[in-house]
C-alpha positions as CSV (number, residue, x, y, z in Angstrom):
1,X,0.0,0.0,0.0
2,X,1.3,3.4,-1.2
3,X,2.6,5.5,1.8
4,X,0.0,8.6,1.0
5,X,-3.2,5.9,0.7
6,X,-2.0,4.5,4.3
7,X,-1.7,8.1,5.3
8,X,-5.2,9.0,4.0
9,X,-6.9,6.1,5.9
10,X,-4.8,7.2,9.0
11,X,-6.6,10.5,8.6
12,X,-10.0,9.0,8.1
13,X,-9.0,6.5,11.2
14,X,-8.8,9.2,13.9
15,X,-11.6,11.7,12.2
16,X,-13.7,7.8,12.9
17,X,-12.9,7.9,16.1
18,X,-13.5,11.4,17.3
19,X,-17.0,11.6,15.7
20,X,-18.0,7.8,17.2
21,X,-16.6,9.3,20.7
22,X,-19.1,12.5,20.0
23,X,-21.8,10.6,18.7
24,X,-21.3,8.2,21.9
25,X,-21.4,11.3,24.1
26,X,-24.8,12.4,22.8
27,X,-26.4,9.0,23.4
28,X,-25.9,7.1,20.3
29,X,-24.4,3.3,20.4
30,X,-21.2,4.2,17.9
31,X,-18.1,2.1,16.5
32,X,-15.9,2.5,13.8
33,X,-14.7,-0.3,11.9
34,X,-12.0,-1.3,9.2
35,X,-14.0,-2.5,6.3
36,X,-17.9,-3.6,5.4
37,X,-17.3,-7.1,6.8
38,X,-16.5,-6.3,10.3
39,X,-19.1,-3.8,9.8
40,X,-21.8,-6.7,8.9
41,X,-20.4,-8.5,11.8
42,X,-20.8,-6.3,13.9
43,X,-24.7,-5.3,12.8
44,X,-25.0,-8.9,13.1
45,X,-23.9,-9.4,16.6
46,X,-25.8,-6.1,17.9
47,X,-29.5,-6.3,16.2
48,X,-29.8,-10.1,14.8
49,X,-32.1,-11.3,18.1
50,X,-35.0,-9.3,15.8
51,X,-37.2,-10.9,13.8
52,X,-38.5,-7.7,11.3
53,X,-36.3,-5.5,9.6
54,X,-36.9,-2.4,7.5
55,X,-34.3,-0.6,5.1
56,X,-34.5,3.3,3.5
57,X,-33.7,3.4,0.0
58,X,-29.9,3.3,0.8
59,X,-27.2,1.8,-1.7
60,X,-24.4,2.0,1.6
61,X,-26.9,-0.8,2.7
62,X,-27.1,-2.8,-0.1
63,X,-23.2,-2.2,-0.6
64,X,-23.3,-4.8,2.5
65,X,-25.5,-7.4,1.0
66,X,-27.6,-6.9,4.7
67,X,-31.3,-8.0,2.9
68,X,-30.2,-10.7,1.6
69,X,-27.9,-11.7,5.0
70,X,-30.9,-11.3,6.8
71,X,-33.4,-12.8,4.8
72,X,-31.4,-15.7,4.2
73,X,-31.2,-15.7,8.4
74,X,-34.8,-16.1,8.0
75,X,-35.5,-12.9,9.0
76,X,-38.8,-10.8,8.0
77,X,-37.2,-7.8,5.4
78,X,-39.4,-5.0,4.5
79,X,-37.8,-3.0,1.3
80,X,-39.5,-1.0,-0.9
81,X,-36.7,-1.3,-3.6
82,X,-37.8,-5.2,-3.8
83,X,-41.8,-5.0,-3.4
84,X,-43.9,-9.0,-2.9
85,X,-46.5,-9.0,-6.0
86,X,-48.6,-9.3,-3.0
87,X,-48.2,-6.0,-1.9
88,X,-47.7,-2.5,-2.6
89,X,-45.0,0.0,-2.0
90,X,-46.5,2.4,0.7
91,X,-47.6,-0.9,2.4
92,X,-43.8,-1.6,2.7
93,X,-42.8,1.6,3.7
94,X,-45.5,1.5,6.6
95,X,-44.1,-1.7,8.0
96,X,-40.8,-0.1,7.9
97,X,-41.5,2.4,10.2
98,X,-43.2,0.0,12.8
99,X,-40.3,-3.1,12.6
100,X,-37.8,-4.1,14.7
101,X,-35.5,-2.9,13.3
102,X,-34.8,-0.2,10.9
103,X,-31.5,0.3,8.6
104,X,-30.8,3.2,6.7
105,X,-27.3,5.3,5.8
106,X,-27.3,9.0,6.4
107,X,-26.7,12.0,3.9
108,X,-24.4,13.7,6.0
109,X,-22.1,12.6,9.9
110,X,-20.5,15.5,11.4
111,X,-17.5,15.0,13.9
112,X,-19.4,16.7,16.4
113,X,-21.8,14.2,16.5
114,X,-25.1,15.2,14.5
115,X,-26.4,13.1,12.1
116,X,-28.6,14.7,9.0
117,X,-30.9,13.4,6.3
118,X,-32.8,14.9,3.9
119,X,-35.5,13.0,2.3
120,X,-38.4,13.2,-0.5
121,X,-41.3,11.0,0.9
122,X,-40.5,10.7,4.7
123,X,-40.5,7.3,5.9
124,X,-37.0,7.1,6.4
125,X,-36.5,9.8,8.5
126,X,-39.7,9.0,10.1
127,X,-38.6,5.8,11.4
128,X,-35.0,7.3,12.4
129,X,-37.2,8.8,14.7
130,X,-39.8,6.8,16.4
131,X,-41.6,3.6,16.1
132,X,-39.0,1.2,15.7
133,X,-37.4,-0.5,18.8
134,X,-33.7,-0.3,17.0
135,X,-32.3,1.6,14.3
136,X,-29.1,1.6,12.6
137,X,-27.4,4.2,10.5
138,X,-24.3,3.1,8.6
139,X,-21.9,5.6,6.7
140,X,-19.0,5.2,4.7
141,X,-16.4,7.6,6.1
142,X,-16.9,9.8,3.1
143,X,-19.9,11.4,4.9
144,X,-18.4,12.9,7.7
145,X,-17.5,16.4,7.7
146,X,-15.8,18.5,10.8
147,X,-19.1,20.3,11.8
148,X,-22.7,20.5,11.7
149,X,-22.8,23.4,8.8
150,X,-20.5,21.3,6.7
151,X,-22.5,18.7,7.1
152,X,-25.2,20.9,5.6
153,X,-23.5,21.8,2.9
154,X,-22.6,17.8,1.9
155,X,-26.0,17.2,1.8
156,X,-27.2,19.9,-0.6
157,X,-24.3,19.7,-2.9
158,X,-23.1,16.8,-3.5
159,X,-25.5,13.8,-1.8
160,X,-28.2,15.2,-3.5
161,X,-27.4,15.8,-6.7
162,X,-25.4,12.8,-7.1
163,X,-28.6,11.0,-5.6
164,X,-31.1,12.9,-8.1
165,X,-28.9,11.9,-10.8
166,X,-28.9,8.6,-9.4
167,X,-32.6,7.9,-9.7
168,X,-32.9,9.6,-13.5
169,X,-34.6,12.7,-11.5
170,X,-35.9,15.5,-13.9
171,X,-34.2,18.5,-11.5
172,X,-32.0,21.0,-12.2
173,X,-29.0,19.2,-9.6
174,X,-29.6,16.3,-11.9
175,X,-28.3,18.3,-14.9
176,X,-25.9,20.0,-13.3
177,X,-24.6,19.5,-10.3
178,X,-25.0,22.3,-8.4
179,X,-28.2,22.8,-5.8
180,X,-30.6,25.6,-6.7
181,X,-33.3,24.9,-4.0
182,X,-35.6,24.2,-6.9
183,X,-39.3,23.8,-6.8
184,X,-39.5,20.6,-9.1
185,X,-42.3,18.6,-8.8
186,X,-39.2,15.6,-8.7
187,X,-37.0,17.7,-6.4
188,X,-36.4,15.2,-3.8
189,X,-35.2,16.9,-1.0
190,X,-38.1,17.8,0.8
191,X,-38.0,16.6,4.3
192,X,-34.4,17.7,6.5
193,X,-34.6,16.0,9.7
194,X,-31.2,16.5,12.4
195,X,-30.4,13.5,15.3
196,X,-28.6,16.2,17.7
197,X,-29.2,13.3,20.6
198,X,-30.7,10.1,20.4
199,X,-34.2,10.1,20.2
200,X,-35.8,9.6,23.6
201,X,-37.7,6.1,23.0
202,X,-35.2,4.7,20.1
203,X,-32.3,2.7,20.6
204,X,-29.7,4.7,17.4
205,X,-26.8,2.4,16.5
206,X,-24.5,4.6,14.3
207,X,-21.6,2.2,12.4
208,X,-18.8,4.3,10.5
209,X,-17.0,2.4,7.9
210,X,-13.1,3.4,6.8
211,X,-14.5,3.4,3.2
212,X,-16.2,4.8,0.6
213,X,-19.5,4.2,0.4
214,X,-22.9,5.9,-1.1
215,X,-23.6,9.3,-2.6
């Protein structure tokens, strides 16, 4: 490994640490690990007593392969990017917000120890929130920034254009790049919602990976 790459993950290493011991000091369950497997192990070891488990429309989850670990655990897996013929897509996001547990990413970490999403419909940061009995957030190092304003800033330029684009999105971020705070009727961030402290009835896992991962 090239001196400057073991340097970088150095950085990354102790900016990991100082945000999990922030996030840890405003009530969330934190760790930092290497790599996506020890992360999957340990998602496994913490939440995989539950039986029902939801996931927001996150490619940092899917980037672990966790609905089809979990499914093939026998566990019940609500996702709305793989609806049953015998059901419908809001019926899937409903159950996600009343499972067991729910796994998402986040747009944005700050080393302060804020977490912030910004969503279109809702139902991810909805069950964040409340009505799940554990959550999860996982986040490629990539989305942490020093403090709560640049965390902000991450969000509007360059999740969510990068997300728009991602999902064929007829917005002007889409075409461009840059955030205009548009009034599309396909602008998708609609909804900002800010964990400043754990939420005071869910249990908030947060799990930072030395990698990159998501938009």
């Amino acid at each position: 490994m090239a001196d400057d790459t073991k340097l970088r993950l150095w950085f990354s290493e102790q900016l990991g640490h100082r945000t999990v011991q922030n996030l840890k000091r405003h009530g969330f369950n934190a760790c930092f690990t290497e790599n996506r497997q020890d992360a999957v192990d340990w998602i496994i070891d913490e939440v995989g007593k539950y039986e029902s488990f939801g996931f927001g429309g996150s490619s940092s989850t899917r980037a672990l392969n966790l609905p089809q670990i979990l499914s093939g655990m026998g566990k019940i897996v609500y996702d709305h990017w793989s609806v049953p013929e015998d059901s419908t897509d809001i019926d899937i996001r409903l159950a996600q917000g009343r499972c067991d547990c729910f796994i998402c990413s986040a747009n944005a970490i700050s080393a302060t120890g804020e977490i912030v999403n910004v969503d279109g419909v809702g139902n991810r940061v909805g069950a964040m929130i409340f009505g799940c009995r554990s959550v999860v957030i996982i986040a490629g190092m990539n989305k942490v920034r020093e403090t709560l304003d640049d965390a902000l800033y991450r969000v509007r330029q360059i999740a969510a254009p990068m997300r728009a684009k991602s999902l064929n999105m007829d917005t002007p971020c889409a075409r461009t790049g840059v955030c205009t705070d548009c009034n599309s009727p396909q602008r998708i961030c609609r909804i900002t919602a800010i964990l400043h402290r754990k939420p005071m009835m869910t249990d908030v896992s947060v799990v930072l990976i030395n990698e990159t991962l998501g938009f």
